[in-house]
N, C-alpha and C positions, 0 to 999 in steps of 0.2 A: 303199228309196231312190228316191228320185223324180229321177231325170237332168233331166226334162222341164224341171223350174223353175230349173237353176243352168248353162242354156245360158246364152252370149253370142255376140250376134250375130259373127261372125269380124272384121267391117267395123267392128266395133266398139272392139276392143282395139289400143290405143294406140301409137305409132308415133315421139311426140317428146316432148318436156318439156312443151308444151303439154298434149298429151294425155292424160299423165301428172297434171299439176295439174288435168284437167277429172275424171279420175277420184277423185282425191283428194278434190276438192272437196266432191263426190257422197258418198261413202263415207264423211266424216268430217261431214258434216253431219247438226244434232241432227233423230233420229227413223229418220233411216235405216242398220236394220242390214243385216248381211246380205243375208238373204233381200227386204228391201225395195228393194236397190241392183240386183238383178236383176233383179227387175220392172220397175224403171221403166227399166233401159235395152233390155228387152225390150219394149219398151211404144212407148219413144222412138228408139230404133234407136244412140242411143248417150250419150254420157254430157254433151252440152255442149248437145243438147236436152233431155235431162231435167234437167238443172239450169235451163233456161229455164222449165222446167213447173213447176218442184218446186214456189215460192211457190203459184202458182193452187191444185195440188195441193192446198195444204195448208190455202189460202181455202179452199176446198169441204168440207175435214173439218172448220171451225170452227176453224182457226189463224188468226188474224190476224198480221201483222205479223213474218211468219216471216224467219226469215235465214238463208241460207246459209254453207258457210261460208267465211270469206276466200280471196278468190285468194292473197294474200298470205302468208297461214301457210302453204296448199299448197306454194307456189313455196318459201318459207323449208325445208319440211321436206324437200323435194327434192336440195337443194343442201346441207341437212346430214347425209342421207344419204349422197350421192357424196361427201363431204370425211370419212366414216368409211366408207368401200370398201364400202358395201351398195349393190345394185340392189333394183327394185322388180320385182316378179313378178305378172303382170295372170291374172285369172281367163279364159281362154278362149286365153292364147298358149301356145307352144310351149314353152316352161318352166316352164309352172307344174308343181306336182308332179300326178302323172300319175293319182292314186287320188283326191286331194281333191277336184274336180269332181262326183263320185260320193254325196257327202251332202247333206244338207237345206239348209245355211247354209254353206257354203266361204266362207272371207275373200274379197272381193274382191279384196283387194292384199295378199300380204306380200311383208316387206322382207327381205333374203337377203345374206349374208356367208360366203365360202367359194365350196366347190365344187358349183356349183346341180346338176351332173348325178348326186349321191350321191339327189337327191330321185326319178329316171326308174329307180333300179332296182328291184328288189323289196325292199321294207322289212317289218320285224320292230318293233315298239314293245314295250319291256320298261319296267316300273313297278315302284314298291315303297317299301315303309317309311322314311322319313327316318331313323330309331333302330334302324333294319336291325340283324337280328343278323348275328355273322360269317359260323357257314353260310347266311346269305341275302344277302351281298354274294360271298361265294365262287361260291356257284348264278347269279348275275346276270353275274360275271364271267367263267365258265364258258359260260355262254350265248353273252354279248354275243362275245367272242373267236371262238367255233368256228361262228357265224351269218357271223360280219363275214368269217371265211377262206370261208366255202362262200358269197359275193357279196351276203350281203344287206347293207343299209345299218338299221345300228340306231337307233331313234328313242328318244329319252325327255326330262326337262324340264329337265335341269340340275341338279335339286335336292341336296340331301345323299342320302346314303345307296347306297339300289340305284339312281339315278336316272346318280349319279357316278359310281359303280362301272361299270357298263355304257356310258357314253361312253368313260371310258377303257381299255376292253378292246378295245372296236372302231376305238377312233385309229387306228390303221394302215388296217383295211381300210374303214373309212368310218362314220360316225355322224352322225348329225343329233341335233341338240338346239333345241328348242321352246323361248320364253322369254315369258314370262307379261307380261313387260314389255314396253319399246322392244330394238330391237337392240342399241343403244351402252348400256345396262345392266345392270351382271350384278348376278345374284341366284341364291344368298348371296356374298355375298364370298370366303367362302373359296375359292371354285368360278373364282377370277378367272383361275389359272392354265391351269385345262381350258378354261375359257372362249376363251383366246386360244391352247391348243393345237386346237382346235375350229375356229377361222378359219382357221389354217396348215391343218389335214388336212382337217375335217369341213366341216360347213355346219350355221350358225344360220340360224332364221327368227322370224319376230314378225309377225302383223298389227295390232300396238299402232305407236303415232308415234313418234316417235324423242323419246325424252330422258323418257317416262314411266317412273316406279319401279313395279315391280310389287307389285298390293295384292291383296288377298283375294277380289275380284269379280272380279279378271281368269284366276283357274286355272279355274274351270271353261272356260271361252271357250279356253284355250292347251290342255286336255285333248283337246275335241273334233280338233283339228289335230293332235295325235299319236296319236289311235287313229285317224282317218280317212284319213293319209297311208300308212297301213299297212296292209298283207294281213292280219296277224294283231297281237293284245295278249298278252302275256305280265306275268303279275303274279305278282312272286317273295315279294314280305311286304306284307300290308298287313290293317289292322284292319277290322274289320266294317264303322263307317260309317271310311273313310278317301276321302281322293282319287282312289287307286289305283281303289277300289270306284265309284269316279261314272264317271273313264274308262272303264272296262269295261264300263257301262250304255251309255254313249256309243258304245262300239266295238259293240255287240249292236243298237243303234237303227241303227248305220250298214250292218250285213248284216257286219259282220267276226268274224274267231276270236278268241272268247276262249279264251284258255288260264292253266293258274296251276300254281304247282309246289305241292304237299302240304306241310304242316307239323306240327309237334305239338300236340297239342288243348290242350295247357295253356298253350301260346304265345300272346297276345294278337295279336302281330303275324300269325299264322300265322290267324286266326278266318276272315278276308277269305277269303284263299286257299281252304280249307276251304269255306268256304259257296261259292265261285265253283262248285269239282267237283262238292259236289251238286249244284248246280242247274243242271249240264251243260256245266259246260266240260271241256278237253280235259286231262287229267292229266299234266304235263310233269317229267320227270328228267334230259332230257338236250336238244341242239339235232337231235339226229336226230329226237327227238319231235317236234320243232316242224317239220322237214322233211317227214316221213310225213304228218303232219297236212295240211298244205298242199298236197302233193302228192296227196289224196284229196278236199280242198275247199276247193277254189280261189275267189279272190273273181270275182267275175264280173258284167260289167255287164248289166243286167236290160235288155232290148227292148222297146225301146218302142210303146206302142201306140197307134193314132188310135181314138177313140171317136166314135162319133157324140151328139150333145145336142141334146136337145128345144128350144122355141124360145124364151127368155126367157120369163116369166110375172111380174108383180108387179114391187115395191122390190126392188132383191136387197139396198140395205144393211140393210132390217126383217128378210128372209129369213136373211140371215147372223146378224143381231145378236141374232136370235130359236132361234138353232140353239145359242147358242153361254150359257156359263156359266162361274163360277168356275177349273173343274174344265179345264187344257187339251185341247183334243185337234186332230188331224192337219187338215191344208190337205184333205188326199184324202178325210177322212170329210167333211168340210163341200161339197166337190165334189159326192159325191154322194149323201149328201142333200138337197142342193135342186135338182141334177136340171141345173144350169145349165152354161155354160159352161166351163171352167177358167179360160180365162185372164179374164172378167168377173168372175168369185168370187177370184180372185187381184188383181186392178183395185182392189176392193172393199175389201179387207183391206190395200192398201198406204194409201187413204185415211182408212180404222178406224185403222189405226196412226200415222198422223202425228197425227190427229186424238186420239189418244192415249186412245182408245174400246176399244182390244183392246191386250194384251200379247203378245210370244213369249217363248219357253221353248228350251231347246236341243231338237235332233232336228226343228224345225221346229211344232213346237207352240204352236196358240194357245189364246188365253181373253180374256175381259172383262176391262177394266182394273179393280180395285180400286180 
């Protein structure tokens, strides 16, 4: 995990509706994700000069005629958040949840309904098969219950199956649910009633805009946010390639426990799980396992270190564009290998990206655009 890249300036995070729509603006404007909204307000010191920069920005990468995007929509979706009881939650303030600053790409903003302080405790994410079988919704409800009494807050996406089960095992003592959409849309429908018993006890989040349906390219993006709000993953059913299995990639990129409970080998749903313990995760039958485990390796934020750097040499955009290939790989391998800067080689790659020269990838990985 790289801390380094998903600071914000303190001076930075936002204070009034204004500030709020200067962040929005930023954040929802075409080219900048994530990882690119942090740079430039690391760059610019906050988000109402980096939206002053952003055009030039993007002149220099061979954008022409770029646009930001409306004050207007910002301010609209502001005000139709408060009129459906969500606040927005800034990257760098005192509410955002307390582990997600900790990966490659943190939302800069999500929007939050419920009770924000279920996100500062220690969270548990539990996953699993939509077509669950019964003992793999029993094993999730069984978890999520005896996690949620011994103070953890359980995370998972809403979905059918183990995803439901475990929301509402932990109702009482606290549960978060991720939504691949806008806040003010549930997805599946049937899911409408935990949904709104979710508001009353638990707490929803989304860093999608308010009034988007969730589609197919937005789960892996809500994955990353439930394994990375979380000390550990727990995956109770899931198929070889499934969803389950990408989150779990996600929680091992981000330095978190993967764990998964055993199943039978002739269980399709059970293959995931199964291939997770070979390949090293923690073998879970009960929520004491899941205690022990934690309690011997704990997440922990990595210390940071000042390096020293050689003195610019050359183009650094040739340098970079000439390191780089198909094939993603890390901000930190490209750092050093060319020996330069960080924050110049990060400069570099937010203009490559507007410029729509390099692609990213979740975990923070890039490559050449196709």
């Amino acid at each position: 995990m790289n801390t380094q890249s998903t600071k914000i300036p303190a001076s930075a995070v936002p204070t009034t509706t204004e500030g709020l729509a200067d962040w929005l603006q930023l954040a929802r404007s075409r080219r900048v994700g994530p990882v690119t909204f942090v740079r430039l307000m690391r760059e610019h010191g906050d988000a109402w000069a980096a939206l002053r920069a952003l055009p030039a920005i993007a002149k220099d990468a061979g954008v022409n005629n770029y646009e930001i995007f409306p004050r207007q929509m910002a301010l609209d979706e502001i005000s139709a958040g408060m009129r459906g009881g969500a606040r927005l939650l800034c990257l760098g303030s005192t509410d955002y949840p307390k582990l997600l600053p900790l990966i490659n790409d943190p939302p800069p903003l999500l929007w939050a309904r419920g009770n924000v302080a279920l996100a500062a405790r220690p969270c548990v994410a539990i996953v699993g098969a939509r077509n669950a079988s019964s003992l793999g919704r029993r094993m999730a409800v069984s978890l999520a219950a005896d996690l949620s009494s011994a103070g953890f807050s359980v995370v998972s996406g809403l979905a059918r199956g183990i995803d439901g089960e475990a929301h509402k095992a932990a109702l009482s003592g606290g549960t978060i649910a991720v939504l691949a959409g806008g806040i003010d849309m549930v997805y599946p429908r049937e899911n409408l009633q935990l949904y709104e018993n979710i508001v009353e006890k638990g707490l929803l989040l989304s860093e999608m805009p308010m009034g988007v349906q969730a589609q197919a390219r937005h789960f892996p993006r809500r994955n990353r946010i439930i394994s990375g709000l979380s000390q550990a993953l727990v995956v109770v059913e899931g198929a070889s390639r499934s969803g389950s299995l990408i989150t779990a990639r996600d929680a091992l990129d981000q330095g978190r426990e993967v764990m998964a409970v055993p199943g039978n080998p002739f269980d399709a749903r059970a293959a995931g799980c199964n291939m997770l313990i070979r390949d090293g995760a923690t073998l879970i039958r009960s929520a004491k396992d899941i205690q022990e485990a934690l309690t011997i390796s704990e997440v922990e934020q990595p210390i940071e270190e000042i390096e020293k750097t050689p003195e610019i040499q050359g183009d650094v955009t040739a340098q970079v564009l000439a390191l780089l290939g198909p094939t993603p790989v890390t901000e930190d391998m490209l750092i050093r290998q060319t020996g330069l800067p960080p924050e110049r080689v990060l400069s570099t790659l937010v203009d490559l990206e507007l410029g729509q020269k390099i692609e990213r990838s979740q975990g923070g990985m890039v490559a050449l655009a196709v």
